[in-house]
N, C-alpha and C positions, 0 to 999 in steps of 0.2 A: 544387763542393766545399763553397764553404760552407752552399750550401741543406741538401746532405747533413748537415755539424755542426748545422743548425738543428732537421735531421728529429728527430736523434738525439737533440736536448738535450729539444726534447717529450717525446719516449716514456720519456727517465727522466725527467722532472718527472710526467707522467703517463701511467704504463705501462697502465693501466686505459680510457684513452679519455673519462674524465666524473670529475670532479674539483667535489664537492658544496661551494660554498662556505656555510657556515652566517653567515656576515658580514655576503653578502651576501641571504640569506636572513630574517633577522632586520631588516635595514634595509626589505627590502619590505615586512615584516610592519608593523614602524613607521610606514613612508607608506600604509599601507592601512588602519593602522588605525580608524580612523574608518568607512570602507566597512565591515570588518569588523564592527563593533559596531552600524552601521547594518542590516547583514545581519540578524545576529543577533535586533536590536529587529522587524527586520519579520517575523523566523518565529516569534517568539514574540508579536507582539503578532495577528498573522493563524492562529497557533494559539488564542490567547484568545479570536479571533472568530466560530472555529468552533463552540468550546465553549461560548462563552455563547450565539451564537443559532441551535445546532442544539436540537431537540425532543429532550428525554431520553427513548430507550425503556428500560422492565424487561422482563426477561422471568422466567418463575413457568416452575418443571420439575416435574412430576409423575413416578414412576415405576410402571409395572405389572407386576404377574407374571399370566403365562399357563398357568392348571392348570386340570384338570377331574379328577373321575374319580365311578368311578358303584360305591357302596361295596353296593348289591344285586350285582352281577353279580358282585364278590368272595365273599360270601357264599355266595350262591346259586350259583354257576358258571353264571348264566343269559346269553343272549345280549346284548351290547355292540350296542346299534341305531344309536350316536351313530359320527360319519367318525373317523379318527384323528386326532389334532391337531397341526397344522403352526402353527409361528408365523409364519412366513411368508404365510401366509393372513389372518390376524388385522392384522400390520402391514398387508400391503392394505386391508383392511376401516378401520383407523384414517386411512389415508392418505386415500382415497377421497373426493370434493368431497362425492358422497351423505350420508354419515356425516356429516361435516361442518356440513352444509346441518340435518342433524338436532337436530345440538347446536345450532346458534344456532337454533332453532324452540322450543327450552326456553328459551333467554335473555332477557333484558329490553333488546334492541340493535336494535330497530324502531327507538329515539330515543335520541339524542346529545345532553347537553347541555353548554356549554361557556362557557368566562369569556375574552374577550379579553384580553390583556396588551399594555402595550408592543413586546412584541417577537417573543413566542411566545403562540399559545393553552393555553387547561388546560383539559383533557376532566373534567365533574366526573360519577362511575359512581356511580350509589345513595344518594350524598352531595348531591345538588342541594337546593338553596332551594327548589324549587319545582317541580310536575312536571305534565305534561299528559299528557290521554286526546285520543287524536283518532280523527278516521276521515275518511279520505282518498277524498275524490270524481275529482282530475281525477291522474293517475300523474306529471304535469311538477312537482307540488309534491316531490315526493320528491327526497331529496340535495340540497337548497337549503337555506341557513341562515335560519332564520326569526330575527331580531332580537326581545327582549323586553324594553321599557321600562315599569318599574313607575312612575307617576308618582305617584301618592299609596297607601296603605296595602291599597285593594280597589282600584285602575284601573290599569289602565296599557294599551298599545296596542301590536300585533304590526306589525312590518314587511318585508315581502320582495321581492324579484325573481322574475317567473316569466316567461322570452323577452324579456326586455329592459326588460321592463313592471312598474313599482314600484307596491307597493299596502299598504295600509292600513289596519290598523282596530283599533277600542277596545276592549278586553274589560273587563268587571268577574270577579275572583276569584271561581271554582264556576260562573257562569255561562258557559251554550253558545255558545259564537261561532260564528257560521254564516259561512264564506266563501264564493268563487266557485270554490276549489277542495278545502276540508274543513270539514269541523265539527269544534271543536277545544276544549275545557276547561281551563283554568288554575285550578290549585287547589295543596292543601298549600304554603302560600307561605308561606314563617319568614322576615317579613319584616324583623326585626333581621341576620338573616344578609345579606340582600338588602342592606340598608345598609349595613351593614358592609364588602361586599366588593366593591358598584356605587356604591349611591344612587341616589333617587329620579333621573329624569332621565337617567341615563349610560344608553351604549348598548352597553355591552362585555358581555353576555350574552346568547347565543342560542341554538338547538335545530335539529338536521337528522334530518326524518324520512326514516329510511334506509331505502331499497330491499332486499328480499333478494339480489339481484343483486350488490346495491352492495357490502354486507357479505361477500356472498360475497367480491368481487375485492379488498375492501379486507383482510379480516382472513384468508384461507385463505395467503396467502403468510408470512405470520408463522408459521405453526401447521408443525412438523417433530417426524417421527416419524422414532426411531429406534430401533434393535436393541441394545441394553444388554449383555445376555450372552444367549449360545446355549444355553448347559448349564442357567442356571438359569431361562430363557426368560422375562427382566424387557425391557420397551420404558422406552424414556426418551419423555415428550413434554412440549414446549417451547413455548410459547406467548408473543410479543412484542410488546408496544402500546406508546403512548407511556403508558398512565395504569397502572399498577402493577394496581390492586385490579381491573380490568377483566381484566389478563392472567392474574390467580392464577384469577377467575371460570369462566374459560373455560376453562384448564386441567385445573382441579377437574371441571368438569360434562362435559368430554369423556371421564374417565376412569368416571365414574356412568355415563352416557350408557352407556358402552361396557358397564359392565358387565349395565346392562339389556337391551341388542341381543343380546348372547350368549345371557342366559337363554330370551328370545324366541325367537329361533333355535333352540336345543338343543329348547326343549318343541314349539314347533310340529312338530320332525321326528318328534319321540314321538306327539305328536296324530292326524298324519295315518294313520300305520301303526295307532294304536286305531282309527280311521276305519273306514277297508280292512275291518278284522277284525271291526264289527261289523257293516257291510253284511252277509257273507256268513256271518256269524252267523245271523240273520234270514233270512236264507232256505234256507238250510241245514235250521233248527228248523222249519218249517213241512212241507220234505219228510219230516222226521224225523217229525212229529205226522200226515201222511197215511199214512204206511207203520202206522205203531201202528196207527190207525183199520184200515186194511182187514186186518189181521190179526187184529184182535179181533174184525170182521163174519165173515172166511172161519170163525174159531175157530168161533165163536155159531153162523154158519148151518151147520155140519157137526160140531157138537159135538165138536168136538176139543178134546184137553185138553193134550198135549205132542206133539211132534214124534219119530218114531220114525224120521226116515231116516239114511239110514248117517254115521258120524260121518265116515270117509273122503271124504265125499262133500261133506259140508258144512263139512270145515276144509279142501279145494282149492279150494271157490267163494270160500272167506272169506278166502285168502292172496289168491287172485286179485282178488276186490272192496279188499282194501286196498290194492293196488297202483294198480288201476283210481283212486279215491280220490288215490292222493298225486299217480298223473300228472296227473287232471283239475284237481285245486290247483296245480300246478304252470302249465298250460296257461293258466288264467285268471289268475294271477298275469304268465303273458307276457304275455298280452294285452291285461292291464291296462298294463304298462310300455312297451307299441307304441304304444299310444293316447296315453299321458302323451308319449311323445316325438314323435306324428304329430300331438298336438294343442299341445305347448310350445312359445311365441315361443322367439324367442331369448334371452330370461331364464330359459334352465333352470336348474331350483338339483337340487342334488347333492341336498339334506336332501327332496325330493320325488319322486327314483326309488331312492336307497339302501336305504330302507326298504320299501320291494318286494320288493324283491332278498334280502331279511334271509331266511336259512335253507332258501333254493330252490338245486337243486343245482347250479343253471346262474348262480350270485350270481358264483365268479371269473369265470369265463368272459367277463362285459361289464363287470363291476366297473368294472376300468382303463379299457376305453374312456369307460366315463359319466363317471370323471374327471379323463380328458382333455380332454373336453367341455366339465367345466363349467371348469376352469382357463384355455380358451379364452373363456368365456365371460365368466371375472373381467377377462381381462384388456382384452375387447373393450370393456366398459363402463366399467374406469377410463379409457380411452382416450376415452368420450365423453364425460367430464368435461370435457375439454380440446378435444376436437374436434367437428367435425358428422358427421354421417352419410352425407356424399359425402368425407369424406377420405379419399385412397387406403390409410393404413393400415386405417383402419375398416373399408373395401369386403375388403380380404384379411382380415381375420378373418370377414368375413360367411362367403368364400368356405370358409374352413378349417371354421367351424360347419357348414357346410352339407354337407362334405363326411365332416367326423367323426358328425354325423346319419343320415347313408346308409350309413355304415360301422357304424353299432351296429343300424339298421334291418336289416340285410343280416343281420348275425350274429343277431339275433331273430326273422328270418324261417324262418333257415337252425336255429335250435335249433326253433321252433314245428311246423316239419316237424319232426323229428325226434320232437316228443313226440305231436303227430298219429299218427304211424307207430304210437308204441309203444302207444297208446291203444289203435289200431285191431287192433294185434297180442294187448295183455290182450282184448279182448270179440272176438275170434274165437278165444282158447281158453276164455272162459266160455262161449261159444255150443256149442265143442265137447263141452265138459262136458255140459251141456245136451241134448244130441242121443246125450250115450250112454246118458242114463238119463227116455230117452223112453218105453222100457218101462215105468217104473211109475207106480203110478195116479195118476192126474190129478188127484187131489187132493194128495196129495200133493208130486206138482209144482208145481202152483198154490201151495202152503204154503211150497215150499221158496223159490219164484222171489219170495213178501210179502216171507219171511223174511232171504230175500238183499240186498233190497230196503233194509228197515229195516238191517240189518249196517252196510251201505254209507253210508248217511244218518247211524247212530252213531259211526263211525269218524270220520268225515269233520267231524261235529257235534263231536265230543271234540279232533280235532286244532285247530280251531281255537279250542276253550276253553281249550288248553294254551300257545297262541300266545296269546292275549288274558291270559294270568293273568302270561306269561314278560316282553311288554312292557310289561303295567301295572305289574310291581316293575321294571323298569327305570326306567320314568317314576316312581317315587317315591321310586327310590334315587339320583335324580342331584343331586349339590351341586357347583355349580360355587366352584369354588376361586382362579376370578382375583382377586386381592386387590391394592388399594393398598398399595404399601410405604411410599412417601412424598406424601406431600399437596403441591399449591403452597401458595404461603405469601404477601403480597405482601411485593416486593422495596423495597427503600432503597435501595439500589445500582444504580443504569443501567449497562447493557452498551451504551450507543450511547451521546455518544460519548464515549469512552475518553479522558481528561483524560491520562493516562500517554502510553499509543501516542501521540498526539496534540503531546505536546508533544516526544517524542522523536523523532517524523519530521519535523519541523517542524525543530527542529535539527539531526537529523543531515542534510538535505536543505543547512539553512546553513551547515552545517562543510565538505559537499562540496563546495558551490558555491565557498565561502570558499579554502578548499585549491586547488579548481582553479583558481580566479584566483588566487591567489597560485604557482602551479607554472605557470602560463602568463603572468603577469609575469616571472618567475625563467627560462623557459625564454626570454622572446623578450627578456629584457635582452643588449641590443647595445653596453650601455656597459662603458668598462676601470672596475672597482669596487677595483679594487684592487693592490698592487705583484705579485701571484702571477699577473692577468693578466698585467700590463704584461711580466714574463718570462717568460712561456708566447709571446707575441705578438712582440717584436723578436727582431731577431736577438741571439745567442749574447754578439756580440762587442763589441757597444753596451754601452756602459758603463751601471748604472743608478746617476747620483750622489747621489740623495736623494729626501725626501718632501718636502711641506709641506703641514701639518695645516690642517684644516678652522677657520678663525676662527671662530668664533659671537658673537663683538659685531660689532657695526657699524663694517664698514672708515672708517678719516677719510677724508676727502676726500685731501688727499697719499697715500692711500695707502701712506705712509713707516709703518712700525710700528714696526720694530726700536728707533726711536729714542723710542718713546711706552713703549711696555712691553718692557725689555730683559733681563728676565728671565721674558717669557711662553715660553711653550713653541713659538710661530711663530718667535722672537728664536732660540730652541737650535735648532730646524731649520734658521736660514740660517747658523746658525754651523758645522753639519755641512755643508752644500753647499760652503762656505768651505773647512775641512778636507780635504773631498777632494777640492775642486780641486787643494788644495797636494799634494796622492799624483801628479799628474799632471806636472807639471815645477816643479821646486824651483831654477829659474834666475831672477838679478834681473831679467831682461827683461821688459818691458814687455809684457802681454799683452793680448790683446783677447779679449773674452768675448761669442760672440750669441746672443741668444734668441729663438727660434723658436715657431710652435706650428701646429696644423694647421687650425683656424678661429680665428675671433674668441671670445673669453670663456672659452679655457682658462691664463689666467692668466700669462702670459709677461709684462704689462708691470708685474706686482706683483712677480713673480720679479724683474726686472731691477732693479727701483728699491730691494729691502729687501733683494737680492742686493749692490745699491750699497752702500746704508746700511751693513748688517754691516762690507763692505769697508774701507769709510771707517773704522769705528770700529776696527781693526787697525792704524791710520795710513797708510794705503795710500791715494794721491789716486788719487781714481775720479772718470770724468767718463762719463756716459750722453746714447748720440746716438738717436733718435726717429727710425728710418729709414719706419716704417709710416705713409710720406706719404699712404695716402687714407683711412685712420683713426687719424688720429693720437687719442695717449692718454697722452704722458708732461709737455705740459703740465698737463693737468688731474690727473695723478699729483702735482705741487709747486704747484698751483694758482697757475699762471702764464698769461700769454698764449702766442699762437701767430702774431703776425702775421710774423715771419722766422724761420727756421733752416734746417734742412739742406736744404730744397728752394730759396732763395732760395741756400744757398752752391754747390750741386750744380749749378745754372744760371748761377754769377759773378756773380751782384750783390750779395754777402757776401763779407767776410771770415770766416775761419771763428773766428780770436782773436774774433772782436767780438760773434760771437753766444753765447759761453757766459755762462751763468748759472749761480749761484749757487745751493742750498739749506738747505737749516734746519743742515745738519750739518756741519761745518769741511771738511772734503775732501770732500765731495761737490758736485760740478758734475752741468750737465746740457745738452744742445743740442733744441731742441725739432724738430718736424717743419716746423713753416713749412706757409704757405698751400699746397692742395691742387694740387700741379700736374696738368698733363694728362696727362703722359707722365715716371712716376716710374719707371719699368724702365729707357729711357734715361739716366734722370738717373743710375742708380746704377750702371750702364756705362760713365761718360763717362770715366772714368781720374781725375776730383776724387775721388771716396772714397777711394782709397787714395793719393793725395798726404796729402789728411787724416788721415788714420789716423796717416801717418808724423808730420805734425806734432805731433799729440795727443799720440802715443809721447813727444814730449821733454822733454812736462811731467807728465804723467800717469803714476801706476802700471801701471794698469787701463782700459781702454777696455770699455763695457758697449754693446754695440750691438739696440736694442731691431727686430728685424727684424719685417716683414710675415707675415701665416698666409702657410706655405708651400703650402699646402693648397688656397688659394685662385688665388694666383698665384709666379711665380717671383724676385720681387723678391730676398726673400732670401737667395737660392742664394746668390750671388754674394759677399754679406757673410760667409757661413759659411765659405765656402772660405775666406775669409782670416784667420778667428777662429783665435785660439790654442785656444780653447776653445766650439765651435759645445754650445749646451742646448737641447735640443728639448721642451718643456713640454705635457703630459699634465693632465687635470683626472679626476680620478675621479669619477662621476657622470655624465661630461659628455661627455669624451670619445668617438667610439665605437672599438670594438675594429678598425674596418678602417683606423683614423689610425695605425694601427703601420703600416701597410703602406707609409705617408708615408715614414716614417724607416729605415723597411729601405731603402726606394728610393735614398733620398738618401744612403746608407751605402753602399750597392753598387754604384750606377751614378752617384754622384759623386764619389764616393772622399773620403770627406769623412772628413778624421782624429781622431781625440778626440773622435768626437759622442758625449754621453753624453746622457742624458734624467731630467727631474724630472717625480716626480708629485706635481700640486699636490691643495690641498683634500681631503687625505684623514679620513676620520670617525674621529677616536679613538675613538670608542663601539662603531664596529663594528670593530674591530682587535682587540677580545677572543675577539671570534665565530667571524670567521674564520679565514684561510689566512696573515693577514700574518706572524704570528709562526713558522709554520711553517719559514720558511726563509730570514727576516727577523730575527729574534727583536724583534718590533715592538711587542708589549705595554708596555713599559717603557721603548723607547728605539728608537734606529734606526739596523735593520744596512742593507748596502747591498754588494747583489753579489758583492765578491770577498771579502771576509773584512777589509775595513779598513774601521770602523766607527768611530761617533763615537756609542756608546751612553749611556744613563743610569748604567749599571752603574760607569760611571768616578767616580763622586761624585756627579753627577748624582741625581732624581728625590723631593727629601724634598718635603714638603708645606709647608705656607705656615704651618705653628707653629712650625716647629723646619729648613726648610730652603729651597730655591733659587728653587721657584717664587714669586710672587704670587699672593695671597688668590684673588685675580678669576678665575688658569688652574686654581685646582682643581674635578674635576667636578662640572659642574651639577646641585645639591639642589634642584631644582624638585620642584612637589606635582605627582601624575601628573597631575590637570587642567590645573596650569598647561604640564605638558610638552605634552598632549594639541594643545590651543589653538595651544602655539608650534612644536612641532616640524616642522611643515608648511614653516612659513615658513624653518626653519633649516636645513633639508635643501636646500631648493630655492636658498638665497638664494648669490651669486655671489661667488667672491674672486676676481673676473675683473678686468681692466684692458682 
């Protein structure tokens, strides 16, 4: 039944299950403090270490847009020879190691030169003191720092490692130094600069002749292309080194670069299709000049002057000779584009069978496949940027080329038939033409068959001067329109590393940390912190009789206070314990008062002696007996000896009159504990303690029996049962939360009457923060359980100008250093006995 009233008085004290005290929250923060700020100095001083000795990179952004257009073929409505334009294709082409490889082949990044520092190197680009021509014999000098020490004005001497092996040698400025692995020249040397930033002798300036290789792996992962906008088809590209004017360099000349590649590209594709066209120009005009010829001989040798044969006759041979004509252009044009693709590595380019294709009727028809082909073929090669030629993805695009090659072969086989056919089908109905007008004369046949002859040769000759005049104004109307928007520029600004980010993760890393030890302090606190545990924790029906505040000077030795400072604020806590003793029985009888506690050092033998004190000064004779025979503690509380008391009276070799003594304050007496007996649990069973008791009772008001931790052993039981008033003493801080479980005990299964319980040492500093005042009203004074209180609110709590306390108890105006330094020691330090 009453576990039950205990169940119940939790769940309203706290219906929630988790009850935040900020009290105690804020006192953790206190004792941590130190760690905390220590935290703090080490993120921020390990952010500062980062930032000063990582390499500053900049990076330089360029921007491009991607347009062409070919303002002849607007004009003119002439044929478009150029592919459509995808930007997607173009950002490959930027991305590409190749491209790449080609911009730094324009750069001046063969040689690196650089100034050591302290702490970091500095890359100096185009700005150097001093600059070398070299030419490299053995390929191990490459990517090695060559050391250069100017010792006097023209001399100085080169120094390097090559496999392990140091070597040496002197140069004079202009002059060729021949080593065992280059010949090398030092020249342009500003040698006030040189001074200035080394000096003769120092060795902090060197130069690394860099591998294309090298440069490739060092500088291509900095270099990012991206897609800006789609609509207006602008690229972003970014370039990042640690030296500013190096990354604007590169930036800039990738975007030239580029624009030059394009141009090349576009006209080579125009070049080749004029190519084509003049080949078969040429010979075309040759059959065209023997047909003339033998028609002017048949004319001459048979004096013929015009041609009288039927006009029907000669405009069906003439449809049919033009046809004959466009098929056999057509045919040789396949057969040139079978060859191009039976003869093309695997590097086929698009700008070298397109243009074949330009105006032949069969151009859809393989269109798509050839650029599916070559899209396979973009993609097979960036992939060998990165890879070798046995990686299995490599090997599957071989196979995919190989098989989209057979598959445009196939359909160019399969059209070449076709125009074979139709070839074969125009000159067997020329033939039949032919064969109907066999009948007339033979010369005239002969005339007609020169004539037919020449026709076919002029057509044939005209159509490709019409192709050759169509693609040379396309070639001279093309202006490529990719233009830089924006230039790189070099940066002042480092994007690596980030002083902001940096110093923000650094901290917020120490605020988490911080937080979470301080929430795992706060969760794994086992100790009672304060009066809202202490009644969350006993039972219901335990009385709680008071506090007593945390001291902060230095207990005396007697550990008497009340009577040193009797208007401290410790003084008005035992004068409230006083008070509401008296709520418990208002009869003149003699009572005995014990005090208990659950280990050693939660303060029960301070309680009992400044619980005396107060007493005394009510005029009440109080005498305190020292029962805690194997630590004893209340002669050294009146700074007295210990060689007899209550263990010499509890065994008869005392009298009990003879052993009290006397202290500082008119009714106060005290009985000490006497030499450590063997068997003090006996002693306190024997039936002498409470013969004593009763005699005490005849002269005494108050009997204060300073009992053993009950916690430890059961000495004390015994005394409490016979107390008028059994105090079981709590330290906050100190105590842990499972020492309630003591006094529930001893309350239930020993029936122990009146036990009410103090908690000592409580933090007035942190009674603002927390829970005390919640259901205490503890800020200003001190309530206590049942609603009978001995608060400040009664006249109590003025300040030491104008009211009750003393100067000394008002709160401590320390500077936060000096709080810093002491509060350590004043948290931890003991008002224990």
């Amino acid at each position: 039944m009453e576990q039950e009233e205990k169940d119940e008085f939790r769940a309203v004290e706290n219906p929630k299950g988790f009850d935040f005290d900020l009290g105690l929250m804020v006192f953790i923060i206190r004792k941590s403090l130190i760690w905390i700020l220590l935290v703090l100095g080490l993120a921020a001083g390990s952010a500062y270490t980062v930032i000063h000795y990582s390499q500053p990179v900049y990076e330089s952004k360029t921007i491009l847009q991607i347009s062409s257009e070919n303002r002849a073929n607007q004009l003119l409505e002439v044929e478009n020879i150029y592919e459509s334009e995808e930007i997607s294709k173009d950002i490959e082409v930027l991305r590409s190691q190749e491209f790449f490889k080609r911009v730094l082949d324009t750069l001046p990044l063969d040689i690196s030169y650089y100034f050591e520092g302290e702490v970091l190197r500095n890359e100096r680009f185009k700005n150097n003191p001093y600059s070398v021509e070299f030419s490299v014999k053995e390929p191990t000098l490459y990517d090695k720092a060559i050391y250069v020490v100017f010792e006097a004005r023209e001399k100085g001497s080169l120094n390097y490692e090559v496999g392990g092996q140091a070597f040496s040698y002197a140069f004079t400025i202009g002059d060729t130094l021949i080593t065992e692995h280059a010949e090398l020249v030092i020249q342009d040397a500003f040698m006030e600069t040189i001074i200035n930033s080394a000096g003769f002798g120092e060795t902090d300036m060197y130069f690394v002749l860099n591998s294309p290789m090298q440069n490739l792996k060092t500088l291509y992962p900095s270099y990012v292309v991206q897609l800006l906008s789609a609509s207006a088809k602008t690229i972003l590209i970014s370039v990042s080194d640690h030296n500013p004017a190096k990354a604007a360099n590169i930036c800039n000349q990738i975007a030239f670069e580029y624009l030059e590649f394009d141009k090349e590209h576009k006209n080579g594709s125009a070049k080749l299709v004029l190519k084509f066209i003049n080949e078969q120009l040429a010979d075309v005009y040759n059959r065209l000049k023997d047909s003339e010829t033998l028609i002017k001989d048949f004319k001459k040798e048979n004096r013929m002057s015009e041609s009288d044969f039927a006009e029907s006759y000669i405009k069906r041979l003439e449809e049919h000779e033009t046809s004959l004509s466009k098929l056999e252009v057509q045919a040789e044009l396949l057969k040139r584009l079978k060859k191009t693709i039976d003869d093309e590595n695997t590097g086929v380019d698009i700008n070298n069978l397109l243009p074949v294709l330009a105006g032949s009727d069969f151009e859809r028809k393989v269109e798509s496949q050839i650029l599916d082909l070559q899209r396979l073929v973009v993609r097979r090669n960036n992939k060998l940027s990165t890879d070798t030629r046995e990686n299995p993805n490599i090997l599957i695009y071989d196979q995919q080329i190989e098989s989209q090659k057979t598959l445009i072969l196939k359909s160019l086989i399969a059209l070449q038939e076709k125009l074979l056919s139709a070839i074969d089908a125009t000159k067997g109905k020329i033939r039949e033409i032919d064969q109907n007008f066999m009948d007339l004369p033979s010369k005239e046949i002969e005339y007609a068959r020169l004539q037919r002859v020449y026709n076919s040769n002029e057509k044939y000759y005209t159509l490709l001067l019409e192709k050759k005049t169509e693609y040379s104004i396309s070639e001279a109307g093309y202006i490529s329109d990719n233009n830089i928007l924006q230039r790189a520029s070099k940066s002042t600004t480092p994007v690596s590393p980030r002083k902001t980010i940096i110093y923000a993760s650094a901290m917020s890393i120490a605020l988490t940390f911080t937080i979470a030890l301080l929430l795992i302090r706060y969760f794994m606190n086992n100790n009672i912190s304060g009066m809202h545990d202490l009644s969350r924790l006993i039972n219901p029906k335990i009385s709680i009789l008071g506090v007593v505040p945390k001291y902060n000077k230095n207990i005396p030795m007697s550990q008497l206070i009340v009577d040193k400072r009797p208007k401290s604020i410790m003084a008005e806590s035992f004068r409230s314990l006083r008070t509401n003793l008296e709520f418990f029985e208002s009869t003149d009888e003699t009572k005995v008062i014990a005090v208990t506690s659950t280990v050693s050092g939660e303060g029960k033998t301070l309680v009992a002696i400044n619980l005396g004190g107060i007493l005394a000064f009510s005029g009440k004779k109080v005498i305190i007996l020292d029962l805690d025979m194997r630590k004893p503690r209340i002669h050294k509380g009146f700074n007295s000896t210990n060689e007899f008391g209550m263990s010499t009276y509890l065994s008869g070799k005392d009298d009990l009159t003879s052993l009290v003594r006397k202290s500082e304050l008119k009714d106060l007496h005290f009985i000490t504990a006497g030499p450590v007996p063997p068997n003090p649990s006996e002693l306190i069973i024997n039936g002498r303690l409470s013969k004593g008791l009763t005699k005490l009772k005849e002269t005494y008001d108050i009997v204060i029996i300073d009992n053993p931790p009950v916690g430890l052993v059961t000495d004390g039981v015994t005394s409490l049962k016979m107390a008028d008033y059994p105090i079981y003493i709590f330290r906050s801080d100190y105590s842990k939360k499972n020492f309630a479980f003591n006094v529930n005990r001893l309350y239930e299964e020993n029936k122990i009457k009146n036990l009410s319980v103090v908690l000592n040492s409580v933090n007035l500093e942190r009674a603002k923060y927390g829970n005390y005042g919640r259901s205490y009203g503890y800020r200003y004074g001190y309530g206590y359980g049942y609603g009978y209180g001995y608060g400040y609110g009664y006249g109590y709590g003025y300040t030491s100008s104008g009211g009750y306390y003393e100067e000394s108890d008002e709160p401590d105006k320390k500077g936060f250093l000096r709080k810093l330094t002491t509060k350590s020691a004043n948290d931890d330090k003991g008002d224990s006995a």
